[in-house]
Each structure stands twice: as structure tokens, then as C-alpha cells.
C-alpha positions in Angstrom: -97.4 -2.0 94.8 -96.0 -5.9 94.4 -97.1 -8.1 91.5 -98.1 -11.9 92.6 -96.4 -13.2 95.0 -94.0 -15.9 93.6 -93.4 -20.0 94.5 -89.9 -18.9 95.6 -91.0 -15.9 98.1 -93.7 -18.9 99.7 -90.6 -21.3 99.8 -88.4 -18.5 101.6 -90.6 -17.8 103.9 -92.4 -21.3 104.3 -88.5 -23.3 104.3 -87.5 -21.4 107.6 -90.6 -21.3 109.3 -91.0 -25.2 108.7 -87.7 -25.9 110.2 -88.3 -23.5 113.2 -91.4 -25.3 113.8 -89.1 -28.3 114.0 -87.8 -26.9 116.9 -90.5 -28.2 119.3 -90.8 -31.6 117.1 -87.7 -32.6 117.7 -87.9 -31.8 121.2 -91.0 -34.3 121.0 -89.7 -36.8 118.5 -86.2 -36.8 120.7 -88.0 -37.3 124.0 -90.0 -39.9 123.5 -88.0 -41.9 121.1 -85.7 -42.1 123.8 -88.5 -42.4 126.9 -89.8 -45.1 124.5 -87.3 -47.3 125.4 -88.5 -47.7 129.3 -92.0 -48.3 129.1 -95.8 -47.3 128.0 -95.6 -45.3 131.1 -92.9 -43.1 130.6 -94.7 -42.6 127.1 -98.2 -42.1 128.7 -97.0 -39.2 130.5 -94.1 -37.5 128.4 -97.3 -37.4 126.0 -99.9 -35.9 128.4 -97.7 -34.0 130.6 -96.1 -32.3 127.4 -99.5 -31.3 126.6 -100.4 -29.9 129.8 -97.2 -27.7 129.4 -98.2 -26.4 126.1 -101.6 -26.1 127.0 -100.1 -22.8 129.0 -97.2 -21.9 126.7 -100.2 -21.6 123.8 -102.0 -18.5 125.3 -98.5 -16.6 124.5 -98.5 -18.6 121.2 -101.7 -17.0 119.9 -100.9 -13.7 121.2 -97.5 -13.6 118.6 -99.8 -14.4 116.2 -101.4 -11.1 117.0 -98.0 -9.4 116.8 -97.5 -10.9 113.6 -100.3 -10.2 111.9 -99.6 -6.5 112.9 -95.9 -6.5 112.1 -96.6 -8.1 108.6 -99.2 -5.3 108.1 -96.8 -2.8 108.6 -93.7 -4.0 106.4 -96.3 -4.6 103.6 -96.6 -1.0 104.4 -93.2 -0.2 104.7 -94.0 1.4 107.8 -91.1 -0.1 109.2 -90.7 2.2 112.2 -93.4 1.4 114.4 -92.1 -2.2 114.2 -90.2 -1.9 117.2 -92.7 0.0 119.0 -95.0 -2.9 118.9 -92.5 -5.7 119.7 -92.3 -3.7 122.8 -95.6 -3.3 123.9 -96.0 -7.1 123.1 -92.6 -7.9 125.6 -94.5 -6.3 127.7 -97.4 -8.4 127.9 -95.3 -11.3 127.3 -93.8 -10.5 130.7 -96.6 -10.3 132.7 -98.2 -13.4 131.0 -95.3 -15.6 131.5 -95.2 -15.3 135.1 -98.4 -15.4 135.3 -98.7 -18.5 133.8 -95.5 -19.8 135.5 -97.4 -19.5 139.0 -100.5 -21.4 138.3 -98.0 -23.9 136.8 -96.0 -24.2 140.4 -98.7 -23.9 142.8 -101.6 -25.8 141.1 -99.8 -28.8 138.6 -100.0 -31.5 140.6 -103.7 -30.9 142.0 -104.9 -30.4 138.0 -102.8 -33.1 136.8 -104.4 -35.5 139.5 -107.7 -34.7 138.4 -107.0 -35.1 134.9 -105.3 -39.0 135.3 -106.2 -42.0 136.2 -103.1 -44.1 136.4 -101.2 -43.3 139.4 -97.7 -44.7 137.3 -98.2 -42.0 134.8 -99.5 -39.1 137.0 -95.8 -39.8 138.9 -93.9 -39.8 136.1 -96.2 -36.6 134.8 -95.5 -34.3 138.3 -91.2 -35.4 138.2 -91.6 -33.9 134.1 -93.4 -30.6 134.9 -91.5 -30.3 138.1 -88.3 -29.1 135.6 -90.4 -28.0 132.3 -92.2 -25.5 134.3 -89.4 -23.2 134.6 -89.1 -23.0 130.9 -92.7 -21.0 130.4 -91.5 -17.4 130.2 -88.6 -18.3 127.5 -91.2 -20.4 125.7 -93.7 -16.8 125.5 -90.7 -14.9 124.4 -89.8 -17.3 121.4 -92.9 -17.2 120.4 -92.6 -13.6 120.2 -89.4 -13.5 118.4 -90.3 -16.0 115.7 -93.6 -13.5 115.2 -91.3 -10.7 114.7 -88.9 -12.5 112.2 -91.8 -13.8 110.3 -93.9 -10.5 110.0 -90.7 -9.1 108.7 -90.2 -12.5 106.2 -86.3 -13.0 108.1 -87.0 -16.4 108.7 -83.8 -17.8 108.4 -83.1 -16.9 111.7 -86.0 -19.6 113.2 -83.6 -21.9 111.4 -80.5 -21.0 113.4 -82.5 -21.5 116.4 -83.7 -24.7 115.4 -80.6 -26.0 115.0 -79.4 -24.5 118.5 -82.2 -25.8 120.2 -82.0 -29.5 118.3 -78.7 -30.4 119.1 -78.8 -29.1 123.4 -81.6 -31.3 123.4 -80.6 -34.1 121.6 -77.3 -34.3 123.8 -79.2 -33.5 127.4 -81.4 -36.3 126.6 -79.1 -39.1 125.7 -76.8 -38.0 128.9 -80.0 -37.2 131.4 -82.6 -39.8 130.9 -80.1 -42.8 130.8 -76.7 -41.3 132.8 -74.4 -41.3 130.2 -71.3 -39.7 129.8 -71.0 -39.5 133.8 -74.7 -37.2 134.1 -77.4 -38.9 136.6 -79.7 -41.0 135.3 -82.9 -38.9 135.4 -85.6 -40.4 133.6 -88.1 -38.9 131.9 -87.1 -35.8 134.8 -84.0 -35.7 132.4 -86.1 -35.3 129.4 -87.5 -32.1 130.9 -84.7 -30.8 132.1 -82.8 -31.4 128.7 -85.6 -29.4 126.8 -85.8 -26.7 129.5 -82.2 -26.1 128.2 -83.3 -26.3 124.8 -85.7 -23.4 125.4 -83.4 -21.4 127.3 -80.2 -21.6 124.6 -83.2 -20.3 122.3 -83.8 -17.5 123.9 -80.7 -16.4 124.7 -79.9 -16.8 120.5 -82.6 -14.7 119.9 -82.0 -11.9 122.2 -78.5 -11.4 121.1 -79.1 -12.0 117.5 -81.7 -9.6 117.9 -79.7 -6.8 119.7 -76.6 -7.0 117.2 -78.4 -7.3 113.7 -81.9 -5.5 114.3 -80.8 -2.3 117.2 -79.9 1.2 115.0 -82.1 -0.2 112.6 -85.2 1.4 110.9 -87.1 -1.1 112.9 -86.7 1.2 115.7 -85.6 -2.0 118.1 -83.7 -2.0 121.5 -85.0 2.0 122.1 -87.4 3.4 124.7 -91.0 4.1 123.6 -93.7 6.0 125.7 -96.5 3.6 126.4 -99.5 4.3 124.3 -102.6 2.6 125.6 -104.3 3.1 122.3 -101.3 0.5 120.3 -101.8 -2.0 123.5 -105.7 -1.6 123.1 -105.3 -2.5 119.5 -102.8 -5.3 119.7 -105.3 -7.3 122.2 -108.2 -6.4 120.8 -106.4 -8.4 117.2 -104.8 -11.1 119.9 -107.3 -11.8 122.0 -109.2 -13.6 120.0 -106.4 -15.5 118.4 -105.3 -16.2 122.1 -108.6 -17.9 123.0 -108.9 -19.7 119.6 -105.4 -21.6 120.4 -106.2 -22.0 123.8 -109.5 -23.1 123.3 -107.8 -25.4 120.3 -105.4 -26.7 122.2 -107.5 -27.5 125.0 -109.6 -29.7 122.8 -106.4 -31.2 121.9 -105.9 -32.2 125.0 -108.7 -33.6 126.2 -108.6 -35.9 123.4 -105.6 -37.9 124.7 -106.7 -37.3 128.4 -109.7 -39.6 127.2 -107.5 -41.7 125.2 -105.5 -42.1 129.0 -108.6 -43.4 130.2 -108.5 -46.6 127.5 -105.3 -47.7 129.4 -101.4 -47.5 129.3 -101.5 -48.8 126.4 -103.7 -47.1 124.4 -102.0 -43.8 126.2 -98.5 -45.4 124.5 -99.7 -45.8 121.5 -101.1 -42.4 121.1 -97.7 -40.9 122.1 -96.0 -42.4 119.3 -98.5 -41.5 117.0 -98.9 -38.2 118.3 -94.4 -37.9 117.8 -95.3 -39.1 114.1 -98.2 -36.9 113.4 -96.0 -33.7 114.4 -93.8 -34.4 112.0 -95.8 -34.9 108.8 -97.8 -31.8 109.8 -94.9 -29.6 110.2 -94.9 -28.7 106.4 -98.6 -28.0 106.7 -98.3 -25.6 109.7 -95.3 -23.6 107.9 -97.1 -23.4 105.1 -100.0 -22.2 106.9 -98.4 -19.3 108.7 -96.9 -17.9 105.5 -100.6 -18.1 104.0 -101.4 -15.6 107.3 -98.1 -13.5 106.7 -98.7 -13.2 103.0 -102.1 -12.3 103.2 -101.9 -9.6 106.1 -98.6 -8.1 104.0 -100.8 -8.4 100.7 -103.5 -6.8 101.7 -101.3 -4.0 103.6 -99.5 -3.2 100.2 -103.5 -2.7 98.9 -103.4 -6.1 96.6 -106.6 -7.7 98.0 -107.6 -9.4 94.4 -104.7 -11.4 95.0 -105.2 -12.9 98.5 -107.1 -16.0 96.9 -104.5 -16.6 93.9 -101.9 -16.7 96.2 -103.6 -19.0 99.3 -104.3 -21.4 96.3 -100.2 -21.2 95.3 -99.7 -21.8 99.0 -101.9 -25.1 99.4 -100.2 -26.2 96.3 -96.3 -26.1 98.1 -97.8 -27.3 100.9 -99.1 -30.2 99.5 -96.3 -31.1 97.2 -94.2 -30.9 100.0 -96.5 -33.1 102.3 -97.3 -35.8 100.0 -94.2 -37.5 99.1 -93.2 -37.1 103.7 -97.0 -38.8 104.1 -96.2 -41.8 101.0 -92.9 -42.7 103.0 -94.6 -42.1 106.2 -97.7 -45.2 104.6 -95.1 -47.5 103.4 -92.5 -47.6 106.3 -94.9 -47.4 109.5 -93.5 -50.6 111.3 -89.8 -49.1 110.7 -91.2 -46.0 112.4 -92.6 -47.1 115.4 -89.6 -49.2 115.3 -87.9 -46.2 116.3 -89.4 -45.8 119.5 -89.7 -49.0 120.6 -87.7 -52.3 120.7 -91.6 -54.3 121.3 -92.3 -55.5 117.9 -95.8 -56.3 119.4 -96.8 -53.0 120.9 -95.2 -51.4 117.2 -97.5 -53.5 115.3 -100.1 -51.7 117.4 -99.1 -48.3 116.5 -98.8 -49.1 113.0 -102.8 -49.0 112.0 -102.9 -45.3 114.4 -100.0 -44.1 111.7 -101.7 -44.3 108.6 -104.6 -43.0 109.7 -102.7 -39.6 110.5 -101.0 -39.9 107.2 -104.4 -39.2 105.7 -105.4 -36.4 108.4 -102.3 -34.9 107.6 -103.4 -34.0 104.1 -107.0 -32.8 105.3 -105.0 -30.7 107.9 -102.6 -28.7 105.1 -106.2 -28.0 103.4 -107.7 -27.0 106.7 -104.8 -24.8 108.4 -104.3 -23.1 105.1 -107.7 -21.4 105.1 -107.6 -20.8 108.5 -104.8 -18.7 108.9 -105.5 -17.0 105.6 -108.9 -16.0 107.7 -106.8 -14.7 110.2 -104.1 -12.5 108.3 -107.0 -10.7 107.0 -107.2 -9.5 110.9 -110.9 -11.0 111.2 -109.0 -12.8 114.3 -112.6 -12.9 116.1 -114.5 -14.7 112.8 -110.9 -17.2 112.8 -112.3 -17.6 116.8 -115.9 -18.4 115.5 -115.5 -20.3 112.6 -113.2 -22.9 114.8 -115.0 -23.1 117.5 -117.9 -24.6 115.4 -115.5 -27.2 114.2 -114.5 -28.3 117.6 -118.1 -28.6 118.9 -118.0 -31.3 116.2 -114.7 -32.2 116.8 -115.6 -32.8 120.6 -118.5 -34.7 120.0 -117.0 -37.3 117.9 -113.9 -38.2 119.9 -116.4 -38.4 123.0 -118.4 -40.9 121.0 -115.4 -43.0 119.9 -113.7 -42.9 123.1 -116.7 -44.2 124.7 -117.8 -46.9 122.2 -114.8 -48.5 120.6 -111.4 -50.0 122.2 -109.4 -49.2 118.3 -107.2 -46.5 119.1 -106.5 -45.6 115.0 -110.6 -45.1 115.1 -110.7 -42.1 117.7 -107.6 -40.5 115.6 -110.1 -40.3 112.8 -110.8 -37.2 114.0 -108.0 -35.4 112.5 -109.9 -36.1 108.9 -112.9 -34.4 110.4 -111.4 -31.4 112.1 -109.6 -30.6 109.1 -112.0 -31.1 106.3 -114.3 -29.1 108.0 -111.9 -26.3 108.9 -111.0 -26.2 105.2 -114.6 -26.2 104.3 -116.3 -23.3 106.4 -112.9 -21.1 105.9 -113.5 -21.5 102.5 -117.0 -20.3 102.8 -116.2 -17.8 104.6 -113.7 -15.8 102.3 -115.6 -16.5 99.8 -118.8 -14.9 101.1 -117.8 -12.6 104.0 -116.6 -8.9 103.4 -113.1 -8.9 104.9 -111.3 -6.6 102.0 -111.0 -3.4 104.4 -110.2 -4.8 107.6 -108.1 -2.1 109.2 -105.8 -3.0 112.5 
């Protein structure tokens, strides 16, 4: 059995995690830093149309976090062999899923986005994005995948690797495809999908040959035929699916919010984008952070340690905010220089400026909130995780409706970041505290 889990084991698996999760940030930050430059338009629907992308890719996402919990579970157990056999079963379902989802995306996009927007400029510019993102789903479901894998098994490092791959094909693809540079056609924000369509594809292609030349002959039992067994499958969904409608139904919320924000105007759809850009990268400590609380606990409560599950979510929250704090200070004192970054309107970055300190304070509430989520979830009570969120977002829901409706300030409506997270902290608190969750078996 293990002793307390140490600051440097949270910072080697948190440190990896945190710069894989910059994979997708930078995709954002890149994109619309650059679409920035050609209007509140191009902004409006890089923003909305991004989220109506990952408001598919996030069915898969929750389902690795079903994978991870179980792959965690059985390290911490030092059952390594049937490591392989459940990456398997979950390519499998990763599979089907991603062409699943890759068909509603190509026959029914441009009926749901119309529904969904009102501006006909940024429902355009929305169809010519997904028209080239869409093809990305299926690599998107089987990243996810692999960064469960690597993180159940604490090799994070390798996230990092692919972060960096997927950073720099992006970073290139957009300067040359939204503006024509270096002799590419000039695209648009068309180029800014295509350029992370290539991100998400040089990713995958890491990953599967990383994977096949470090992890096949292993104890991992990787890379070798297994016999289907119905009752592993049966077992795996009955842990994801709940973690897959919790995401979804997250996610969905998420979404919603800046489709209402859309319908305050272009500009209040611009200024959003930034913010949202900004937001994404404060938080991105807080996730990390937060998915190491889930790995953590799932492996400490596999290696039969359950008195220490709470010392060591406290030791978690601590990084996670001594980490966040000093990003969130700089974040509060530079915000014109920010927005300054996707923008050459000194006017509309004024604007964005009130928006960004708001966030700087959700971000705070949200490294208190995740944390206790996911701890909640690496004990495998995935379907309490599903419950105890979706009572947050019935309050969540209510108040952006109300502030939507009855103001025209923009940082007012992102006031619900405090709420969502305070109260996510609040009832996951509760609910390890109080709940019998000790002999969860999956």
C-alpha cells in the first residue's frame, strides 16, 4: 500500500495534463486571435460554431473519463494486464460513436445551426467552419481516448508531446490559411478550420505510433487481440454513461449560454468570444488539476487508502490554486493589453475588458468547484457526479436566462461562472462528506 500522495506526484501528473489540455486552448486562443483581426463576425461564429463542434466531440470526452477512471483503478491495483483489454473495448465504442456522430454532423449542421442563429453573417461564416472541422470528429474521440489511457496510467508526459505537435500545425496553418500567406489561399475563418482539422489529425497519428512502439509487448497487454466480453463493455458504460450525459448535458448548457448571448447582437457575440479565448486559459490549471483529483482518487482508493482521498483532494486545491492565482492577478491587471491581442479596435477592447475580470474571479470559484467534482467521480459514483451537476445547472440555466433577458452588460450574464462553480464546490463537498462512496467497486 502507498503513503500520502506527495505535492510532486500532483505536479507530475497535473504539469502534463495542464499542457495537454492546452492543446485545444491554443487551438481557440490561435484562431480567434487571428479571426479577431476581420471582424465581430468572424468572432461571433469561430465562437459558436466551435461550440457546436465540441458539443459532439464531448459525448466521447466523457466516455474517456469512464476509461480513465477504470484504468486508474487498475494500476492502483497493479492489475496492469487488463489495461489493454479495456482500451480496446473502449476503441471500439470510440469507433462506432465517432461516425456516428460524424453523420449527424454532415447531414443535419446547417439545418441545426440555422435554428440556433439569428444573424445570417455569422450563421455563413458558422456553415464554411464546420464544413472542414467536421471531418476532424472521429480523431477528436480517439484523443480523448488516448489522453484517458496515459493519465489512468500517470504517463502524462506524452499529452505534452502532443500538445506541442498539435500547437505548432495549427499555429502555422492558421497564419498561412486564414490570410494567404506564404503562397496558401486565403481562406478565412474556413482556413481556421481546416488548420485545426490538421491539428487534430497530426495528434492522432502521434499517439497511435507512440502508442504502438513504447506500450505493444508490454504488461499492458496493448496492440493484442482480446475476445469480446460483453460483461467488461456492460461495465465500462454502465461507469461512462453517466459521465457521458453529465458532459453532454454540461456542455450543452454551455452552449446555450452564448447562443443567448448571440441573440444580444454581434457585438455582444464578439465580445463573448474573446472572453470566452481568455477564460480557457486561466481555467486550464483548474481543469488539470481537477482530473488528477479524479485519477488520484480512483488509484487511491484502488490501492485500499480511502482515509486519504480527502487529505489529498485538499493538497490538490491547494496546487491548483497556487498555480491559478498569480495567471488570474496578471490576467486583472493587463486586461486592455489582452484584448489588445485580438483586436486592433481599442473601443470594442475597452468593451471586453469589464467581461475579463469577471472571469478572473469565476476562475477561482471554478478550481474549487471542478476539484470536488471530479473527486465525486474517481470514486466511480459517475451517476451521483450526473445528479449533483445537473442540480447546479437548473440554477445555472435560470440565471443566464434571467440576465440575458433583462440586462444589455455582457460582463453581468458571465457572472454565472461564480455561481456554477461555488455551488459545484458546495454540494460536492456535501456530498463526500455525507454519502457512503468508500466501497464503490467498478
Amino acid at each position: 500500500m502507498k503513503a500520502k500522495i506527495s505535492n510532486r506526484e500532483i505536479w507530475g501528473i497535473a504539469l502534463p495534463i495542464m499542457l495537454g489540455n492546452l492543446a485545444q486552448t491554443i487551438i481557440n486562443f490561435t484562431d480567434t486571435a487571428f479571426l479577431g483581426h476581420l471582424g465581430v463576425i468572424a468572432l461571433g461564429a469561430s465562437m459558436l460554431a466551435g461550440l457546436f463542434y465540441y458539443l459532439f466531440t464531448i459525448v466521447a470526452a466523457g466516455f474517456a473519463i469512464g476509461i480513465q477512471i477504470i484504468v486508474a483503478r487498475r494500476f492502483g491495483e497493479k492489475n496492469y494486464g487488463r489495461i489493454g483489454v479495456i482500451f480496446e473495448h473502449g476503441s471500439f465504442f470510440v469507433l462506432v460513436l465517432g461516425l456516428l456522430l460524424f453523420s449527424v454532423l454532415y447531414f443535419l449542421s446547417d439545418h441545426l445551426l440555422l435554428w440556433l442563429i439569428d444573424s445570417e453573417g455569422i450563421y455563413e461564416a458558422s456553415v464554411e467552419y464546420i464544413k472542414y472541422r467536421q471531418f476532424g470528429i472521429l480523431f477528436v474521440c480517439f484523443n480523448f481516448l488516448y489522453r484517458a489511457l496515459y493519465v489512468g496510467i500517470s504517463n502524462t508526459k506524452v499529452i505534452t508531446y502532443s500538445t506541442i505537435i498539435m500547437a505548432v500545425v495549427n499555429i502555422v496553418l492558421d497564419y498561412c490559411l486564414i490570410f494567404g500567406n506564404w503562397g496558401f489561399p486565403q481562406m478565412g475563418i474556413g482556413g481556421a478550420a481546416l488548420a485545426s482539422l490538421s491539428a487534430e489529425i497530426s495528434a492522432f497519428v502521434f499517439f497511435s505510433v507512440y502508442s504502438y512502439v513504447t506500450l505493444k509487448g508490454k504488461e499492458y497487454g496493448m496492440f493484442v487481440p482480446h475476445k469480446l466480453e460483453t460483461g467488461l463493455m456492460g461495465r465500462i458504460l454502465k461507469l461512462s454513461t453517466p459521465t457521458m450525459v453529465q458532459r453532454l448535458f454540461s456542455f450543452s448548457v454551455w452552449f446555450v449560454f452564448f447562443v443567448l448571448i448571440e441573440k444580444m447582437g454581434e457585438t455582444a457575440a464578439g465580445i463573448s468570444s474573446v472572453t470566452r479565448s481568455v477564460y480557457l486559459i486561466l481555467i486550464t490549471p483548474c481543469f488539470a488539476f481537477s482530473v488528477t483529483t479524479n485519477t488520484l482518487v480512483s488509484r487511491i482508493i484502488g490501492e485500499g487508502e480511502t482515509q486519504q482521498v480527502f487529505p489529498t483532494i485538499n493538497k490538490v486545491l491547494k496546487n491548483c490554486l497556487l498555480c491559478t492565482i498569480p495567471i488570474v492577478v496578471l490576467a486583472s491587471i493587463f486586461p486592455v493589453q489582452i484584448a489588445g491581442i485580438y483586436t486592433d479596435d481599442l473601443n470594442f477592447a475597452q468593451l471586453v475588458v469589464p467581461s475579463v475580470l469577471v472571469v478572473c474571479i469565476g476562475t477561482l470559484f471554478q478550481g474549487f468547484g471542478n476539484t470536488y467534482f471530479e473527486a465525486v467521480s474517481g470514486t466511480g459514483n459517475t451517476t451521483a457526479a450526473l445528479y449533483l451537476e445537473t442540480v447546479v445547472l437548473v440554477f445555472y440555466v435560470l440565471f443566464i436566462w434571467f440576465m440575458t433577458h433583462f440586462t444589455t452588460r455582457v460582463e453581468l450574464v458571465w457572472t454565472a461562472e461564480i455561481l456554477y462553480g461555488a455551488l459545484l464546490g458546495i454540494i460536492c463537498y456535501l456530498y463526500l462528506k455525507i454519502a457512503k462512496w468508500n466501497n464503490k467497486r467498478i
